[in-house]
C-alpha positions as a LaTeX table, in Angstrom:
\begin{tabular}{lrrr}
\hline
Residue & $x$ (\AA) & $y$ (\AA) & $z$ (\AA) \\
\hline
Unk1 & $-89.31$ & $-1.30$ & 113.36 \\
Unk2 & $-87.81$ & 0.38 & 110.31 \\
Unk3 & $-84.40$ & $-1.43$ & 110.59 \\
Unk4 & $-86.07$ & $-4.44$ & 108.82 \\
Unk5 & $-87.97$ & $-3.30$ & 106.27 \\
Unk6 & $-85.53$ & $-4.00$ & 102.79 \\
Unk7 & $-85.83$ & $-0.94$ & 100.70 \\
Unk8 & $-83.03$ & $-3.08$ & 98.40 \\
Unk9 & $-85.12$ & $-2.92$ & 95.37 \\
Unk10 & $-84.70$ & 0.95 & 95.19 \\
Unk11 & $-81.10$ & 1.43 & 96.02 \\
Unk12 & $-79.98$ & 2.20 & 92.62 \\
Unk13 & $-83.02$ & 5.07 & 92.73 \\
Unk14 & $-81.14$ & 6.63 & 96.11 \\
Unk15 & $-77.88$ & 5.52 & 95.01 \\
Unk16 & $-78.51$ & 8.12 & 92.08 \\
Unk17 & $-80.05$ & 11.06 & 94.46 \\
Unk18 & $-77.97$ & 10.70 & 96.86 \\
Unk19 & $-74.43$ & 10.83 & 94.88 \\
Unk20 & $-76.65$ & 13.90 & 92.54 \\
Unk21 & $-77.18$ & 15.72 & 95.71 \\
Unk22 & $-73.54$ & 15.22 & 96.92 \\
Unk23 & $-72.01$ & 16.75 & 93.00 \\
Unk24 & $-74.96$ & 19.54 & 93.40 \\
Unk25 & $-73.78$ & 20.33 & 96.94 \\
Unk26 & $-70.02$ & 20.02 & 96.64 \\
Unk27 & $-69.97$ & 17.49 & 99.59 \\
Unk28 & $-67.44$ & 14.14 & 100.31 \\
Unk29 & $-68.50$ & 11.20 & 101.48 \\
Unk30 & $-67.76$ & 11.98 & 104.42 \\
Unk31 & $-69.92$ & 15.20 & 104.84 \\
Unk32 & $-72.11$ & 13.35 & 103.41 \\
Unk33 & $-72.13$ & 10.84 & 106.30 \\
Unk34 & $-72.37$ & 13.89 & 108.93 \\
Unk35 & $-75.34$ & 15.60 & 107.10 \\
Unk36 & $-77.22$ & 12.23 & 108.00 \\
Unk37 & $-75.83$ & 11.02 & 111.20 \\
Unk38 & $-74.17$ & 7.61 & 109.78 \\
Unk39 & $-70.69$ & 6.33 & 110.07 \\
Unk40 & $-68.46$ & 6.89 & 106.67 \\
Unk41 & $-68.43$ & 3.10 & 106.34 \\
Unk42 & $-72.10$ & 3.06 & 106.52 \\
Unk43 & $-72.39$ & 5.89 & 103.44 \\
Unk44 & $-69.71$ & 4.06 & 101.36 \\
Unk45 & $-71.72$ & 0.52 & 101.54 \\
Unk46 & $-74.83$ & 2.54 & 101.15 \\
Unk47 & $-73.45$ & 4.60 & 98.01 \\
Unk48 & $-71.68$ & 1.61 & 96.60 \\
Unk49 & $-74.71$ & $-0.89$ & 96.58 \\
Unk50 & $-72.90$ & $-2.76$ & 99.45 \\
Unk51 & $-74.95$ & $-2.52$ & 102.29 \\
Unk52 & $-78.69$ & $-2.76$ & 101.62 \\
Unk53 & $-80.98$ & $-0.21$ & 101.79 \\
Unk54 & $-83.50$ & $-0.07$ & 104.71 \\
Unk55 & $-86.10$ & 1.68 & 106.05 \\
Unk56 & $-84.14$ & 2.86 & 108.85 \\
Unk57 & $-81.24$ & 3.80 & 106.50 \\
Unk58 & $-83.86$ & 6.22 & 103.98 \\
Unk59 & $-85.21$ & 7.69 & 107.10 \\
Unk60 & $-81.83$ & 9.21 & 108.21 \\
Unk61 & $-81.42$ & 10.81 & 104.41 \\
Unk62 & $-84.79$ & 11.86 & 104.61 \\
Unk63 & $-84.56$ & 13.85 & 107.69 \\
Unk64 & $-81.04$ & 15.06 & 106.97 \\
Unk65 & $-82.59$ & 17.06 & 103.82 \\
Unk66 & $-80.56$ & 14.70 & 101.47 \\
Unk67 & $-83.25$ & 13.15 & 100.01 \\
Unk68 & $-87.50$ & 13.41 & 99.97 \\
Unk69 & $-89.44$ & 10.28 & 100.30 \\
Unk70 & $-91.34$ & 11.09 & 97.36 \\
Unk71 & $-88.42$ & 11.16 & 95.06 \\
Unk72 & $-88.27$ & 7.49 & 94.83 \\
Unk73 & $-90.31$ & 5.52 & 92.93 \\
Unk74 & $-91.80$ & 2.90 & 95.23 \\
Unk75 & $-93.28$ & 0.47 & 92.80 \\
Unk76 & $-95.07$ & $-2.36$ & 94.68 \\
Unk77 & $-95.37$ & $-2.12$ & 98.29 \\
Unk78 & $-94.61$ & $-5.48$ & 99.49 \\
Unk79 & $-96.17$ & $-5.57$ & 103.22 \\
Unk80 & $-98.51$ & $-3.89$ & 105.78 \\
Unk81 & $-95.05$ & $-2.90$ & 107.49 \\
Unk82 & $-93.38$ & $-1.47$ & 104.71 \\
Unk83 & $-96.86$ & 0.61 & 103.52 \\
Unk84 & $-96.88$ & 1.83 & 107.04 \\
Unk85 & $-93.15$ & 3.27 & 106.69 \\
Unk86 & $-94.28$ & 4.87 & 103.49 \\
Unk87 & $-97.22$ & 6.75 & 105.68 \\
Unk88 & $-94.85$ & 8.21 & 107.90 \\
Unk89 & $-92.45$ & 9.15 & 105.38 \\
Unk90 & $-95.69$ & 11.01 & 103.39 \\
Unk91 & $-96.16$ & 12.73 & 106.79 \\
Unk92 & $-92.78$ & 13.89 & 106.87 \\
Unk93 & $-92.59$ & 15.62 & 103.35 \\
Unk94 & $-96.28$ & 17.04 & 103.89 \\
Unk95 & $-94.35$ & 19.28 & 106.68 \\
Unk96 & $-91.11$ & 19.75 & 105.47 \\
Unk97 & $-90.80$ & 23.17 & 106.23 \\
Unk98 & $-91.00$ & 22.71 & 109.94 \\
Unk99 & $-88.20$ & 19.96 & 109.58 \\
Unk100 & $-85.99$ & 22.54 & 107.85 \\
Unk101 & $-86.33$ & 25.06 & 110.67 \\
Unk102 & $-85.64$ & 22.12 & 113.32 \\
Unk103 & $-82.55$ & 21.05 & 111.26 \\
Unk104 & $-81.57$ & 24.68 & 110.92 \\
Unk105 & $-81.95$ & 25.29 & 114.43 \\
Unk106 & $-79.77$ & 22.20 & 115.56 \\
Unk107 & $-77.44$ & 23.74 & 113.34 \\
Unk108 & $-76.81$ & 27.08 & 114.92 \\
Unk109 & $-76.63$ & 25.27 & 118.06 \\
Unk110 & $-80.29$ & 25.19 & 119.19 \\
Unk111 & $-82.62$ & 22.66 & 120.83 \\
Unk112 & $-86.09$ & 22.75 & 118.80 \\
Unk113 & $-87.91$ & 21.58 & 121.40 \\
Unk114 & $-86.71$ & 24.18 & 123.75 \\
Unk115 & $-87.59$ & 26.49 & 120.91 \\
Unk116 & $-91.06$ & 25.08 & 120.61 \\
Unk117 & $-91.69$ & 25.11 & 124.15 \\
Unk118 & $-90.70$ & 29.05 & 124.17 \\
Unk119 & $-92.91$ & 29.74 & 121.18 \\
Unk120 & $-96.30$ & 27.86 & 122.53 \\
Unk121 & $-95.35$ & 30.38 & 126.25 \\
Unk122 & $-94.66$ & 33.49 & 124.07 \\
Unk123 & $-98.19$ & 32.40 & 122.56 \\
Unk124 & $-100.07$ & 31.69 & 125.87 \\
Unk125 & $-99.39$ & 34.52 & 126.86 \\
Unk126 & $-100.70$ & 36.92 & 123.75 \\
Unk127 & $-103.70$ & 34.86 & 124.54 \\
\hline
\end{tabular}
């Protein structure tokens, strides 16, 4: 579960991405908090080094677009748990275009799935 893996030792690493990406962006906290699906009280401890960083946390920047995986320095991995987390999130940035279309499409409204699901028909039945 990503919930428990303590990502504290990097905070001041996202802490610094995140508020960069806010200034570069033009966003509040509270867009902020939208952009990656948490409450505002949940960005303010985040961005204020007052609730901890975890796993679960990252992975909600990371697929908002906020932040890659690979921007933070990891330094030593401290478990088999937490080197598994950073496996996924190395998955994730080696197709981050396709996340970008799905988070684009969610944004005008779509389903990707249902998009997906169209595109592999449309496919089958070129073939």
């Amino acid at each position: 579960m990503v919930r428990r893996i303590d990502l504290s030792r990097l905070q001041l690493q996202f802490i610094g991405l995140a508020k960069e990406y806010m200034a570069r962006n033009k966003m509040s906290q509270h867009d902020m908090a939208v952009c990656v699906r948490l409450t505002d009280t949940e960005v303010s401890g985040l961005l204020s080094g007052k609730r901890k960083l975890t796993g679960s946390c990252l992975t909600r920047f990371v697929m908002g677009g906020v932040i890659m995986a690979n921007q933070l320095q990891r330094g030593n991995v401290v478990d088999q748990r937490e080197e598994e987390f950073w496996g996924i999130m190395d998955a994730l940035i080696s197709d981050a275009e396709s996340l970008t279309l799905m988070k684009r499409i969610t944004e005008l409204g779509g389903d990707p799935k249902v998009a997906l699901r169209n595109y592999l028909e449309i496919i089958k039945s070129v073939k």
